[in-house]
C-alpha positions in Angstrom: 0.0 0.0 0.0 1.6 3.8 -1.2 2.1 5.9 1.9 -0.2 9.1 1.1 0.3 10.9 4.3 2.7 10.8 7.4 2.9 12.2 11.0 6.2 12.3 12.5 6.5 13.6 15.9 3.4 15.9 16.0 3.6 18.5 18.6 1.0 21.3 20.2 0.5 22.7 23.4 -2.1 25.5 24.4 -0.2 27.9 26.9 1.6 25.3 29.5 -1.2 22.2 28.8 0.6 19.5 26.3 -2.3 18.1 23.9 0.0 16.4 21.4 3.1 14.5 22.4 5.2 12.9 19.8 2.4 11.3 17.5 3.8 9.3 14.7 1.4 7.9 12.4 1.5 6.5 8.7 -1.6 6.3 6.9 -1.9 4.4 3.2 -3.9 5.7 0.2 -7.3 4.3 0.3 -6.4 3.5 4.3 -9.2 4.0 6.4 -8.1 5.2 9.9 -10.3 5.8 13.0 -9.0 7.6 16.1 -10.5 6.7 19.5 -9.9 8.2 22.5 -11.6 9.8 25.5 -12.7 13.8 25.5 -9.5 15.4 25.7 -7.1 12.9 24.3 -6.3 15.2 21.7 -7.9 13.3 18.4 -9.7 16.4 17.5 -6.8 18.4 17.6 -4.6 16.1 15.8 -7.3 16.1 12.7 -7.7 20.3 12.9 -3.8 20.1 11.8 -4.3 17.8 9.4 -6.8 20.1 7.9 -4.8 23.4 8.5 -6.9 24.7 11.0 -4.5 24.4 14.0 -0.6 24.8 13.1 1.4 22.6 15.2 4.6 23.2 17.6 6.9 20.6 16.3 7.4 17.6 13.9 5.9 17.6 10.1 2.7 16.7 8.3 3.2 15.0 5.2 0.6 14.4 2.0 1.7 13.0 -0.9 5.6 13.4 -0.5 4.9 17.2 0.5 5.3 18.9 3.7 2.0 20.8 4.3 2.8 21.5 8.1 5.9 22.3 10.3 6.7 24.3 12.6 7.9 26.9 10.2 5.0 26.9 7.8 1.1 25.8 7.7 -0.5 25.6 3.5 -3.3 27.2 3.6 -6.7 24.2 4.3 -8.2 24.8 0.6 -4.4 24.1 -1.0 -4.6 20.7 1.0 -6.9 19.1 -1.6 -8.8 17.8 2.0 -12.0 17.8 2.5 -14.1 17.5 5.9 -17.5 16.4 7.1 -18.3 17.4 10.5 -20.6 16.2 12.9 -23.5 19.1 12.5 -22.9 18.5 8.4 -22.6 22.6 8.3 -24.6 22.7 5.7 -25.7 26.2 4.3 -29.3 26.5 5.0 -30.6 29.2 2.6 -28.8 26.4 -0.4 -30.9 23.9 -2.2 -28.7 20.2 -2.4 -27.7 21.0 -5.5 -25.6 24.0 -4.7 -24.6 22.6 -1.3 -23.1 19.8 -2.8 -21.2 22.1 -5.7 -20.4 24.9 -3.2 -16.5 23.4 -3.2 -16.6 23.2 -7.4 -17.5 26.4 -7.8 -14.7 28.1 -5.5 -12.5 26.3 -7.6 -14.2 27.6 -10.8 -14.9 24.4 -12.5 -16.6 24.6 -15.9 -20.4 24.1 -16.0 -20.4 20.8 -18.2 -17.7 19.3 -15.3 -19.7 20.3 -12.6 -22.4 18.8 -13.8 -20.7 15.8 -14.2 -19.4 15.2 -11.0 -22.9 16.4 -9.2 -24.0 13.7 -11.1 -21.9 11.1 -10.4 -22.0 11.6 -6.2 -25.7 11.6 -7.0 -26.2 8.0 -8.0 -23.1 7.2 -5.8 -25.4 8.1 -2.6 -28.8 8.0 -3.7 -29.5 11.2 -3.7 -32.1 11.1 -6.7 -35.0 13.3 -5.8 -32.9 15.5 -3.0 -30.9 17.9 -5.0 -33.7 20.6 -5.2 -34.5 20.6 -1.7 -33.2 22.7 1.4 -31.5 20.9 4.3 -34.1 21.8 6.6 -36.4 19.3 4.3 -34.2 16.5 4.3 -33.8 13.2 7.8 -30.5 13.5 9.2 -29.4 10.4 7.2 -30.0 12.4 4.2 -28.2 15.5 5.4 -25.3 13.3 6.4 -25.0 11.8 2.8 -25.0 15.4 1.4 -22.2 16.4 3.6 -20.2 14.0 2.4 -21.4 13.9 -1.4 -19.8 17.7 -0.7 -17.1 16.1 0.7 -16.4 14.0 -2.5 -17.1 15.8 -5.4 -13.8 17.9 -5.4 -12.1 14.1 -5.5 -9.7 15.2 -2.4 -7.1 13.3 -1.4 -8.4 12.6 2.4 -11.7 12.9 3.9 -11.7 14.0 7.2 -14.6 12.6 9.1 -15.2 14.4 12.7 -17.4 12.8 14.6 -19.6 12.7 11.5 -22.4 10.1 13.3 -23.3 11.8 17.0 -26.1 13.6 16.0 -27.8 10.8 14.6 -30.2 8.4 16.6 -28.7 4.8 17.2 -30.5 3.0 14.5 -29.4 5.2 12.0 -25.9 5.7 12.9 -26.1 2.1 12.8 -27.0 1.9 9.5 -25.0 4.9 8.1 -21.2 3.5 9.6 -22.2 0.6 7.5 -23.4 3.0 4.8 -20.3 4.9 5.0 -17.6 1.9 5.6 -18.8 0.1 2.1 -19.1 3.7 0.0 -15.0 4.8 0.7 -14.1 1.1 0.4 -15.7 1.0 -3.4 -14.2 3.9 -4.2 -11.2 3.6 -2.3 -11.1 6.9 -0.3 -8.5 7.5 1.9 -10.0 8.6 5.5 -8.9 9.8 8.7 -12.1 9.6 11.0 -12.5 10.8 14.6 -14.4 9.4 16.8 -15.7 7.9 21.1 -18.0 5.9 19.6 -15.6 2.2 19.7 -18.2 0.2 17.2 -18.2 3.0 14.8 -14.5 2.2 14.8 -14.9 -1.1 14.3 -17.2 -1.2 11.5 -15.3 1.1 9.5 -11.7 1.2 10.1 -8.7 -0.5 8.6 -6.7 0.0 11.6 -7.5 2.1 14.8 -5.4 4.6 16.8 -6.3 4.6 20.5 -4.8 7.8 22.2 -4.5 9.2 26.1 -3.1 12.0 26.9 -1.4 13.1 23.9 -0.2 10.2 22.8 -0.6 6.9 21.3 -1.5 4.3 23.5 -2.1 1.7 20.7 -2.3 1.2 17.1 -3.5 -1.7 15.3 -6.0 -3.5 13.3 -9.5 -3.8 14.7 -9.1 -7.1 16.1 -6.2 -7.0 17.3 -7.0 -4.0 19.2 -10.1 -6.0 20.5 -8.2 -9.3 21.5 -4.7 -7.5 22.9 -5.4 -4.7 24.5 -1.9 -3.3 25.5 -3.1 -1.2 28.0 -5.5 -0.7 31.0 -6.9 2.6 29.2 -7.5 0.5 25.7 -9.0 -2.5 27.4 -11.7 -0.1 29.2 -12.4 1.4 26.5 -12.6 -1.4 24.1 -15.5 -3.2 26.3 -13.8 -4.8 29.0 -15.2 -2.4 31.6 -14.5 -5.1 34.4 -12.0 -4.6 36.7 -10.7 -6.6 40.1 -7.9 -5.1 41.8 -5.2 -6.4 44.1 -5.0 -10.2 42.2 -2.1 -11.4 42.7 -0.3 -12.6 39.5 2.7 -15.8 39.0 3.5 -16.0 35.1 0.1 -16.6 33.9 -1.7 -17.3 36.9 -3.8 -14.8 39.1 -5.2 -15.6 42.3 -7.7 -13.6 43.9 -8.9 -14.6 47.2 -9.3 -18.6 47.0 -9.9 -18.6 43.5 -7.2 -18.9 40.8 -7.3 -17.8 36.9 -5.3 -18.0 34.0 -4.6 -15.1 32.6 -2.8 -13.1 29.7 -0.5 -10.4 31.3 0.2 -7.0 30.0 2.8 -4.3 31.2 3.5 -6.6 34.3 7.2 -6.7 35.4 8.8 -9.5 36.9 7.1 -13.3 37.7 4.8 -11.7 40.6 2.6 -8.5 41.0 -0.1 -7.1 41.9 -2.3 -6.7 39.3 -5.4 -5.2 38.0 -7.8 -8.0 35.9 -10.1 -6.8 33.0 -12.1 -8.4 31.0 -16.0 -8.2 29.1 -19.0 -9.0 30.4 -19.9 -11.4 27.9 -17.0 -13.2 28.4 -17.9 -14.5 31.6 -20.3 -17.0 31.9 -22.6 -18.0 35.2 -22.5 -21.9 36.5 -23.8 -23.0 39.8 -21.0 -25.7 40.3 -17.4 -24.9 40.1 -15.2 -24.9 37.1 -12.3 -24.3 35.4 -11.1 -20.2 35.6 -13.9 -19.7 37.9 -14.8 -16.9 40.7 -16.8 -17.1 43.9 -19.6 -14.5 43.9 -23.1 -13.1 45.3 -25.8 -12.1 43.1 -26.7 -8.3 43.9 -28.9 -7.5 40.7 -30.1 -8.5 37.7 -31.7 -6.1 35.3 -33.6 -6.9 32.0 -31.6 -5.3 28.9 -34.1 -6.2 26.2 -32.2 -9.5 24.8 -30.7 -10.3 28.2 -29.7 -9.6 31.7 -27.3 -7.6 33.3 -26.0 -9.2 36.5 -24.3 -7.2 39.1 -21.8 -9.5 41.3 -19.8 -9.5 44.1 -16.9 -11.5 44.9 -15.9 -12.2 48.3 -13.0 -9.9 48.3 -15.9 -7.1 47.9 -14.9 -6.4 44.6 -18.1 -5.9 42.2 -18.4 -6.4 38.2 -21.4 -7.5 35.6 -22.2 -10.6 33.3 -24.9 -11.2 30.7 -27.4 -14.2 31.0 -30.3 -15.2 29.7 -31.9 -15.9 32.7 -32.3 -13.4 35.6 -31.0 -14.7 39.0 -31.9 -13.9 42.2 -30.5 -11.7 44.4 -28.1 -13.0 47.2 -27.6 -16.1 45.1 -24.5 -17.9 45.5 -22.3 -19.4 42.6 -19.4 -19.0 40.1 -18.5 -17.0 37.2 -16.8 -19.0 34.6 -14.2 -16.7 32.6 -12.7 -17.2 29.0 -8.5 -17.2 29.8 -8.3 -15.3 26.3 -10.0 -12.7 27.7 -8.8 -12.0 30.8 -6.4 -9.3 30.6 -3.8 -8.4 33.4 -2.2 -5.4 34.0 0.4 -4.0 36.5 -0.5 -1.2 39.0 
């Protein structure tokens, strides 16, 4: 895959607060990259330099082979040949689709018959027959979206910078336009750079995912990879496994908590034993009433009806407290085990 664009050792700071430490990352051409990472991580900042909107303090952007930012010059956003969609679409309001969709076209003073062409083109490429002599305030929000980034794609840029581009949206149809969106730059093999909290919108569209804390890069790596080895405590919570026990003690690949003892996959623990902090899912866990393999000794506090299961609050008799789905709701102050899958049960030092 040809390298299109390149971070190397991106640095900003507002006053004395560091956002951006060191960030290096390679992106391909046709690459589709999603940035997770918790408010304040700095993902939005890292894509308004991208764009040209922010300069940056030190290192270089590349696009192309060509420097577009340093910390000695910052090409102007329209020279970028980027294009954005953000997550309120900014569409103008008092602009039919049509001239929406052509508003980058005709800044660049493309001829009529070429416009025309390429309206028409993004038009069948989205399904947007019927829509172009409308005003945005007459279109759903899956319609706006897919105007914003038919605007987005006419100017054929080289990235598409995706900001948050599905929060506004309701959960069944962000649901639908990630998928939407995943399979139309795929076809046409548009390179992306997409920011996002949202960890299955990552998943469903990205190539690879960049996890970030604090200014830097805590991970980077394909989807499932960051799924199944999480590095970090910070990648793990966010990925899912939201369950955590503290003060296990930890021998190679063993973990003993109380009475109970687990297998385990370490990460970031020094020497052959610690105390560590175990994460893992809740559906990774599953309940039995008789003892088994990689198995913990807990109370039933709560169960609470989710729709297609139940979410079962615990308690183990160390007094630490996480959740399981079931199929069945169980009873308060029931006693049994929680079977857990070794693959998923990640430890990490404190």
């Amino acid at each position: 895959m040809k390298t299109l664009m390149e971070l190397n050792n991106i640095q900003k700071s507002f006053g004395k607060t560091k956002v951006l430490t060191g960030v290096n990352l390679t992106i391909g051409e046709g690459e589709i990259v999603s940035v997770l990472g918790p408010s304040g991580c700095g993902k939005s900042t890292l894509l308004k330099i991208i764009a040209g909107i922010l300069p940056l303090d030190d290192g270089t952007v590349t696009l192309d082979g060509a420097v577009v930012s340093s910390s000695k010059q910052t090409l102007a956003t329209e020279k970028r040949n980027i294009n954005m969609v953000f997550q309120n679409f900014a569409l103008w309001p008092h602009m039919k689709v049509r001239d929406n969709i052509l508003f980058g076209l005709k800044i660049k003073k493309l001829d009529a018959k070429e416009m025309e062409t390429r309206l028409q083109e993004v038009v069948n490429l989205l399904h947007l027959d019927g829509l172009i002599d409308r005003y945005p305030a007459e279109l759903s929000g899956g319609q706006q979206q897919r105007i914003a980034i038919a605007r987005a794609l006419i100017t054929k840029p080289k990235v598409v910078l995706l900001d948050e581009p599905l929060c506004n949206l309701d959960i069944q149809l962000r649901i639908e336009m990630r998928t939407e969106m995943a399979y139309l730059f795929r076809s046409i093999g548009t390179t992306v750079f997409h920011v996002t909290h949202d960890p299955s919108e990552a998943f469903a569209m990205a190539d690879k995912i960049v996890v970030m804390n604090n200014g830097v890069i805590e991970q980077m790596d394909t989807p499932m990879d960051c799924y199944t080895n999480p590095k970090t405590q910070m990648v793990a919570g966010l990925l899912g496994a939201s369950n955590t026990i503290k003060g296990a003690k930890i021998n190679g690949n063993t973990a003993t908590i109380g009475s109970d003892t687990l297998s385990v996959r370490p990460f970031q623990v020094d020497g052959d034993t610690n105390t560590v902090t175990l994460r893992f899912r809740p559906e990774a866990c599953r309940w039995t009433t008789t003892k088994e393999d990689n198995a913990l000794s807990v109370t039933v506090l709560l169960s609470t009806f989710e729709g297609n299961c139940y979410r079962i609050k615990l308690q183990t008799a160390s007094g630490d407290e996480f959740c399981i789905l079931g199929q069945e709701m169980i009873a308060p102050n029931t006693n049994g085990y929680v079977s857990i899958d070794a693959n998923q049960l990640y430890a990490y030092g404190q």
